[in-house]
C-alpha positions in Angstrom: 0.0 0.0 0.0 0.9 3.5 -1.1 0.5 6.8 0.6 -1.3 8.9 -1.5 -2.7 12.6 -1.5 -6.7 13.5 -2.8 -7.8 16.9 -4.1 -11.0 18.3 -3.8 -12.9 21.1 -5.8 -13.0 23.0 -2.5 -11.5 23.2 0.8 -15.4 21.9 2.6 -15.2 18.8 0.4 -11.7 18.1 1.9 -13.0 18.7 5.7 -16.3 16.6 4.9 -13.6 14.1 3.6 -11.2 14.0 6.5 -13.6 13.4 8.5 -15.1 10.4 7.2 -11.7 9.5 6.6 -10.7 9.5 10.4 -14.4 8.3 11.3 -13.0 5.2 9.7 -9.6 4.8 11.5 -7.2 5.8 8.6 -3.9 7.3 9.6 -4.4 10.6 8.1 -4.1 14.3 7.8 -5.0 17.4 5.6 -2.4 19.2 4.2 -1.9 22.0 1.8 -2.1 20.8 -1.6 1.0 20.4 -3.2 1.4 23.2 -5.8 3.2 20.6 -8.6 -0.5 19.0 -8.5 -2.9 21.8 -8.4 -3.7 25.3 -7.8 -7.3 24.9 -6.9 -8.3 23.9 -3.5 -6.1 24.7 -0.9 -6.2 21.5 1.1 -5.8 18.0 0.3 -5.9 14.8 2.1 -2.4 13.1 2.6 -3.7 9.1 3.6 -0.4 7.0 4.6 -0.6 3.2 3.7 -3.5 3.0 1.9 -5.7 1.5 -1.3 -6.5 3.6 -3.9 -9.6 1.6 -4.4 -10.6 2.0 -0.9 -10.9 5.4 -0.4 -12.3 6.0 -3.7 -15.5 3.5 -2.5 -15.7 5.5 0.9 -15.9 9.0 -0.6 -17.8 8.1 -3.5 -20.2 6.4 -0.4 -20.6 9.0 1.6 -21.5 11.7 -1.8 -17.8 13.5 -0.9 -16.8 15.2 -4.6 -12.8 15.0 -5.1 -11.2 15.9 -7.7 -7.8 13.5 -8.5 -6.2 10.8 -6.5 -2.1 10.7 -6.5 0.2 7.7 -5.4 3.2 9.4 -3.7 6.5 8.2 -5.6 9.7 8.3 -4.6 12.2 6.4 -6.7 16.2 7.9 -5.9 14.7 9.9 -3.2 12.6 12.5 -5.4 9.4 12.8 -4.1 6.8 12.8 -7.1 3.0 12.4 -7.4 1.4 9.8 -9.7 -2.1 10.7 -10.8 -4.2 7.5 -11.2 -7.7 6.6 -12.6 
C-alpha cells in the first residue's frame, strides 16, 4: 500500500472528507495541496498506507466530490505524485 494525496474542488469537500476518513480509522491528515499537482483547492488529504480503491468506494459512499487521486512516488529519493484513474 501507497500513501497517496486527494484533491477536492473545494476546501469543505476536503474537511467533509477527512472526517469520514478519520471516522474510519485511517492514519491521516490534511495538508496544503502540493502546488506541482494543483492550484485549486487549498487543502488536500495526505492518507499513509493505503488502497487507492478504498478510499475511492468510501468518498464516493458517503456523496464527498474529489477531484484527483495521486500515489506518492519516490524512486532515488525524489518525491513525485502519480495521478491515477
Amino acid at each position: 500500500m501507497n500513501d497517496l494525496v486527494i484533491t477536492f474542488p473545494s476546501s469543505n469537500h476536503a474537511i467533509a472528507a477527512e472526517y469520514i476518513c478519520k471516522s474510519a480509522g485511517m492514519e491521516m491528515e490534511l495538508i496544503p495541496t502540493p502546488r506541482e499537482i494543483s492550484s485549486n483547492c487549498g487543502f488536500s488529504l495526505l492518507i499513509y498506507r493505503n488502497d487507492p480503491k478504498k478510499i475511492r468506494q468510501i468518498l464516493e459512499k458517503e456523496d464527498i466530490p474529489f477531484a484527483k487521486i495521486f500515489i506518492i512516488q519516490q524512486p532515488n529519493g525524489e518525491k513525485y505524485y502519480e495521478e491515477i484513474n
